[in-house]
C-alpha positions in Angstrom: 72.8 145.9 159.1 71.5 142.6 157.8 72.2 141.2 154.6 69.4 142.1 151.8 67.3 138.9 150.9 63.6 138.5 149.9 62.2 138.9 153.4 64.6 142.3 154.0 65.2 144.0 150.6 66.2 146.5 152.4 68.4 145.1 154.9 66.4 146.3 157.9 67.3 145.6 161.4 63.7 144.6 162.3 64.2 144.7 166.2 65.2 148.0 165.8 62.6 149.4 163.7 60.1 147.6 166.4 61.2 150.0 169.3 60.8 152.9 166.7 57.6 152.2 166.0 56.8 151.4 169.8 53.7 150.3 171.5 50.6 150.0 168.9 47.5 151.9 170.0 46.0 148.8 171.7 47.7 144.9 172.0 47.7 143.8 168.4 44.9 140.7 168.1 46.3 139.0 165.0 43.4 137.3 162.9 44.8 135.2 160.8 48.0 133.1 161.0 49.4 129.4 160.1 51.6 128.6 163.2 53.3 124.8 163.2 56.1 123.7 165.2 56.7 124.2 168.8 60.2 126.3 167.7 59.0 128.2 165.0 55.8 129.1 167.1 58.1 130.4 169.8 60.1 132.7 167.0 56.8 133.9 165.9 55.8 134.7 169.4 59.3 136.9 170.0 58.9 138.6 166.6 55.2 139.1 167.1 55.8 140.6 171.1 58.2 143.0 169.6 55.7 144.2 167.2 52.8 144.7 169.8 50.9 141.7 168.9 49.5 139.8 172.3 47.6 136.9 170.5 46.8 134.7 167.5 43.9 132.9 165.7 46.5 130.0 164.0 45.3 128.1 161.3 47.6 124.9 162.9 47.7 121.3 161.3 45.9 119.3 163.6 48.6 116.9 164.6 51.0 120.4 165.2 48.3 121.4 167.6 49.6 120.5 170.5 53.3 121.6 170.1 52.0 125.1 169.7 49.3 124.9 172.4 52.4 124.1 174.6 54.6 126.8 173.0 52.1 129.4 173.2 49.2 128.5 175.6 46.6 131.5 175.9 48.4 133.4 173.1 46.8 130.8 170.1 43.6 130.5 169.6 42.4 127.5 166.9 40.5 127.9 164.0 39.6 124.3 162.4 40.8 123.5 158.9 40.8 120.1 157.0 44.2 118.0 156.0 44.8 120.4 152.9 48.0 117.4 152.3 46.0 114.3 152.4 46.0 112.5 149.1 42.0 112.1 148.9 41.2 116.2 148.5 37.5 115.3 148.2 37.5 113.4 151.6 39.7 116.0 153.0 37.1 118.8 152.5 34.0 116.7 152.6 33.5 113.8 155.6 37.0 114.0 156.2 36.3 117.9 157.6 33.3 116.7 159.0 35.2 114.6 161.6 38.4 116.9 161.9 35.7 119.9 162.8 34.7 117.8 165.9 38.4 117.1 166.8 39.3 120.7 167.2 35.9 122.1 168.8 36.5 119.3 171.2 39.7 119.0 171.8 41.4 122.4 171.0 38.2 124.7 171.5 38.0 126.2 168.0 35.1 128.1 167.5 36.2 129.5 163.5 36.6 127.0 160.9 38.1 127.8 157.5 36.8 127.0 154.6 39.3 127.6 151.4 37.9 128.6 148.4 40.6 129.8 145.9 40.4 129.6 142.3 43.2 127.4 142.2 41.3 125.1 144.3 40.0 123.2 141.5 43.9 123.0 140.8 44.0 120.0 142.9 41.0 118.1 142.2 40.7 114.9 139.8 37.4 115.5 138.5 34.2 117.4 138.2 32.5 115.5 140.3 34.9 116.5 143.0 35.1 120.0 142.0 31.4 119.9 141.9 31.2 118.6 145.9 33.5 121.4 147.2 31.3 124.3 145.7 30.8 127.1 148.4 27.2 127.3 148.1 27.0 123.3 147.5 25.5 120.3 149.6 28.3 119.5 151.8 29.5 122.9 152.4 25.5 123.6 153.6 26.4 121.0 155.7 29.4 122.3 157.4 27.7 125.9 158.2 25.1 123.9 159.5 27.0 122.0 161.8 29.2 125.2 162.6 25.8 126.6 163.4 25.0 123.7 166.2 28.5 124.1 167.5 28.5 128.0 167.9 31.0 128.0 165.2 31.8 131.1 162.7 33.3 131.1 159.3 36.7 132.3 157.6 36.8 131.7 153.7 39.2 132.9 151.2 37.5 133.5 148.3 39.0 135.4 145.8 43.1 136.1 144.6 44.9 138.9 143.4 44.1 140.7 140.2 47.5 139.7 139.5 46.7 136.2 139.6 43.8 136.6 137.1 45.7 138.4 135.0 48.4 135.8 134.6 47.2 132.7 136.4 43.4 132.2 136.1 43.4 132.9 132.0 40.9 130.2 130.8 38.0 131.8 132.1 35.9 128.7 131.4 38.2 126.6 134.4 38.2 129.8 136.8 35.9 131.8 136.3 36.1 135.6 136.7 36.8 137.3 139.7 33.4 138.7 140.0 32.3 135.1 139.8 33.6 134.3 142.7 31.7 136.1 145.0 28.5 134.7 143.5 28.3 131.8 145.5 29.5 133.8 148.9 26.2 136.0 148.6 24.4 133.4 148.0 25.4 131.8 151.4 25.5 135.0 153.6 21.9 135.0 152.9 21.3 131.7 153.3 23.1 131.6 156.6 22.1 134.7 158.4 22.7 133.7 161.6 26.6 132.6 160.9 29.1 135.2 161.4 31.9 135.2 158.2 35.1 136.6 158.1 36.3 137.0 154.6 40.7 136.8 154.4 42.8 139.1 152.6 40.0 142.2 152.9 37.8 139.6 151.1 40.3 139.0 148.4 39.6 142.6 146.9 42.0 145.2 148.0 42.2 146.8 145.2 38.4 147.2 144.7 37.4 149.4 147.7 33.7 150.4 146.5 33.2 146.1 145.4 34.3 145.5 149.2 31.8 148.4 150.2 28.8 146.8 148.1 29.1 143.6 149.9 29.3 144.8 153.7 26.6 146.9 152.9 24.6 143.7 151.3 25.6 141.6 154.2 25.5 142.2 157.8 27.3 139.2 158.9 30.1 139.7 156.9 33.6 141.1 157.8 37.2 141.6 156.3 40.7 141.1 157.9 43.8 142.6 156.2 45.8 139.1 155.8 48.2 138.1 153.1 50.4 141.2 153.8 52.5 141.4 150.4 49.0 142.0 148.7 47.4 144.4 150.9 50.8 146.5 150.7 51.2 146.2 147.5 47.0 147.4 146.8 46.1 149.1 149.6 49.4 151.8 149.6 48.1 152.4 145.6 44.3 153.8 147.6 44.7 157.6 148.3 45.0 158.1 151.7 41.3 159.7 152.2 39.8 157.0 150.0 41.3 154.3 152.4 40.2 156.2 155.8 37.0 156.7 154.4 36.5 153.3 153.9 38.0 152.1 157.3 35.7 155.0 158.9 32.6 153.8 157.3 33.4 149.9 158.1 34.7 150.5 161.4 34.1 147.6 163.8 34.2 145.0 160.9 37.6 145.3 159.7 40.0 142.9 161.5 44.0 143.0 161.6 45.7 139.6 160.5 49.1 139.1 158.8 48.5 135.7 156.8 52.3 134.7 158.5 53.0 131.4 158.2 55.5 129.7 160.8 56.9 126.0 160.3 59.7 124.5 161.7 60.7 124.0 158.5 61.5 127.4 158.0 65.0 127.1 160.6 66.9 124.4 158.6 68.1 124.7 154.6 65.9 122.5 152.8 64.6 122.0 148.8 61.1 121.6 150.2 59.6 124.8 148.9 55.7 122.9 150.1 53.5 125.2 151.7 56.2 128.2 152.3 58.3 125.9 153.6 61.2 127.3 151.6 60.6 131.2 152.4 63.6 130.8 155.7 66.3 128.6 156.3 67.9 129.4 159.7 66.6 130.6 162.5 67.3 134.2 162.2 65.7 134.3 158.8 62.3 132.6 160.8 62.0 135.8 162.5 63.0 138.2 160.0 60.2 136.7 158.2 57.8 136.8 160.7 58.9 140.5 161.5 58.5 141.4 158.4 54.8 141.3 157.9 54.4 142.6 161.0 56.5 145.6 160.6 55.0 146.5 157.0 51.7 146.4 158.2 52.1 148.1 161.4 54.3 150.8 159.1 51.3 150.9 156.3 48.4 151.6 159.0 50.4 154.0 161.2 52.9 156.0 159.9 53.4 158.6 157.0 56.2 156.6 155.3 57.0 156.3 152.0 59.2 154.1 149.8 60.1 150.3 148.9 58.3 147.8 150.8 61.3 145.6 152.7 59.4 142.2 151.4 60.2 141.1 147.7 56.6 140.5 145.9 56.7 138.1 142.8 53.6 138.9 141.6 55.3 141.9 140.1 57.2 140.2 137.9 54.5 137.3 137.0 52.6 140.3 135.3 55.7 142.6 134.1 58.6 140.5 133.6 60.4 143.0 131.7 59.9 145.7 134.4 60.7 143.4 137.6 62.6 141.0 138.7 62.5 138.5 142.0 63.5 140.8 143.9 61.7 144.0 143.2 59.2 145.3 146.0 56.4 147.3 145.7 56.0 151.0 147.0 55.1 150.8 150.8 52.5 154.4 151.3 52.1 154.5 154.8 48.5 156.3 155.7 48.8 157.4 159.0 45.6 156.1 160.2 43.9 157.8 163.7 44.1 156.0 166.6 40.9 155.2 166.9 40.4 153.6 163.6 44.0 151.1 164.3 42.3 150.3 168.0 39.5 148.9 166.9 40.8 147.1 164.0 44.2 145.9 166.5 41.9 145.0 169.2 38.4 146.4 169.7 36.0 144.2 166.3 38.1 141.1 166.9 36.6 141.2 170.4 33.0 141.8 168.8 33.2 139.4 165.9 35.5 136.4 166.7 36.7 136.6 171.1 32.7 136.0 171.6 32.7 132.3 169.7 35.4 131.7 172.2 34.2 132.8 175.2 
């Protein structure tokens, strides 16, 4: 049995618990990952063949692009995203994106671009005027969907973060905003932009609102959700009674998506102090794919079985908001909802091929 650590509270054998759960319904169309680095990429891809899952829409850094189009040929798909590490953020996301947009549609044939619109986002700009330029529903994001639009492009945005966050992050309201807030600016632009196919991450950065989630797919036709950022959609979506949450997934069948949020680097097989964009979550090989399992196996556990008990992944976010209560490692309850078959096929396979595989065709 491996040794417990935040990846494996519960000091899972992961391969094992693969073959228990067996084939998925359909091959496992994974939405929404960050692969980077030729050797991590191939981890991923023995973790994620284990687990069912065929292929991959990968958020990649451009200049890891071709490591992992080597690594993993038809398995990775590209979806376009701007230098999140240059030192010039406003560039980055503004003319910067612009040019890196044409780079992948050309090059690497992404037909999905990301645009990232966290709270926190404001986090790393100088000033307003550069807070101001990356506004969803501003100029030079109107600029992007429309050059999406001449490129047969769709969108992915994150929008929104846990409750969690705003409860102990995103406090001054006046730098923030509100939650609700957030999505002012999305509607705003799924109007605009009828035409443009989005896809909002992390089931549109409300989990634990299923009737807010509701409201909008019932506003917008051209909107859909995938179940990235796996810690939170355990964490929320186990809390939903099971009829609640198959109720929803009935109604909005064929615009829910399956994605994990994993994020591989090469990083993540060597001890390091870098703790930059997850590199620190692995330090050896073996811990690369127990983290890469991981999500895979509490998802695939949450959707399709009855289980019940401690999620195997350590959430912080527990402690953030009840530091007396929880510590680093403390997981939250994993409430598995048995979902029918047909419901996990088209969300595994079947509304990625309507929503997304048609951009790439």
């Amino acid at each position: 049995m491996p040794e417990p650590w935040a990846q494996n509270t519960l000091g899972l054998d992961y391969r094992a618990e693969a073959e228990l759960l067996g084939e998925p319904t359909e091959p496992i169309i994974d939405v929404h990952t960050h692969i980077n680095g030729g050797r991590a990429a191939e981890i991923w891809a023995d973790a994620a063949s284990r687990f069912g899952v065929s292929m991959t829409y990968t958020q990649t850094v451009l200049e890891e692009a071709p490591a992992v189009r080597d690594a993993l040929g038809d398995r990775a798909r590209f979806i376009a995203i701007p230098d999140y590490m240059a030192e010039d953020k406003k560039h980055a996301f503004t003319e910067g994106y612009v040019e890196r947009i044409k780079i992948w549609h050309g090059e690497y044939g992404a037909r999905m671009l990301k645009f990232w619109q966290a709270p926190r986002l404001r986090d790393y700009m100088e000033d307003q005027d550069a807070i101001d330029a990356l506004a969803l529903d501003g100029p030079w994001k109107r600029k992007i969907v429309e050059l999406a639009n001449e490129l047969g492009m769709m969108i992915m945005t994150h929008i929104a973060d846990p409750d969690t966050w705003f409860t102990a992050k995103y406090t001054d309201v006046s730098a923030y905003g509100t939650k609700a807030q957030q999505y002012e600016p999305l509607e705003r632009m799924l109007d605009e932009y009828p035409q443009t196919q989005w896809l909002a991450a992390h089931m549109g950065g409300y989990p634990e609102n299923l009737e807010f989630l509701s409201g909008l797919l019932e506003r917008h036709d051209n909107l859909s959700l995938d179940t990235s950022a796996c810690k939170w959609q355990v964490r929320e979506l186990s809390k939903h009674p099971r009829d609640k949450l198959l109720a929803f997934f009935n109604r909005w069948k064929g615009r829910i998506l399956f994605g994990s949020d994993i994020v591989a680097r090469d990083e993540h097989l060597v001890e390091s102090d870098d703790v930059q964009y997850a590199a620190g979550q692995a330090a050896c090989p073996e811990q690369a794919f127990e983290l890469y399992a991981s999500r895979y196996y509490a998802l695939r556990t949450m959707f399709e079985t009855d289980y019940e008990g401690k999620s195997p992944i350590a959430d912080p976010d527990l402690a953030m908001v009840e530091p007396d209560k929880f510590d680093e490692m403390s997981s939250p309850m994993l409430i598995g909802k048995s979902l029918p078959p047909e419901i996990l096929t088209d969300m595994y396979s079947h509304a990625v091929g309507r929503v997304v595989a048609r951009h790439y065709r």
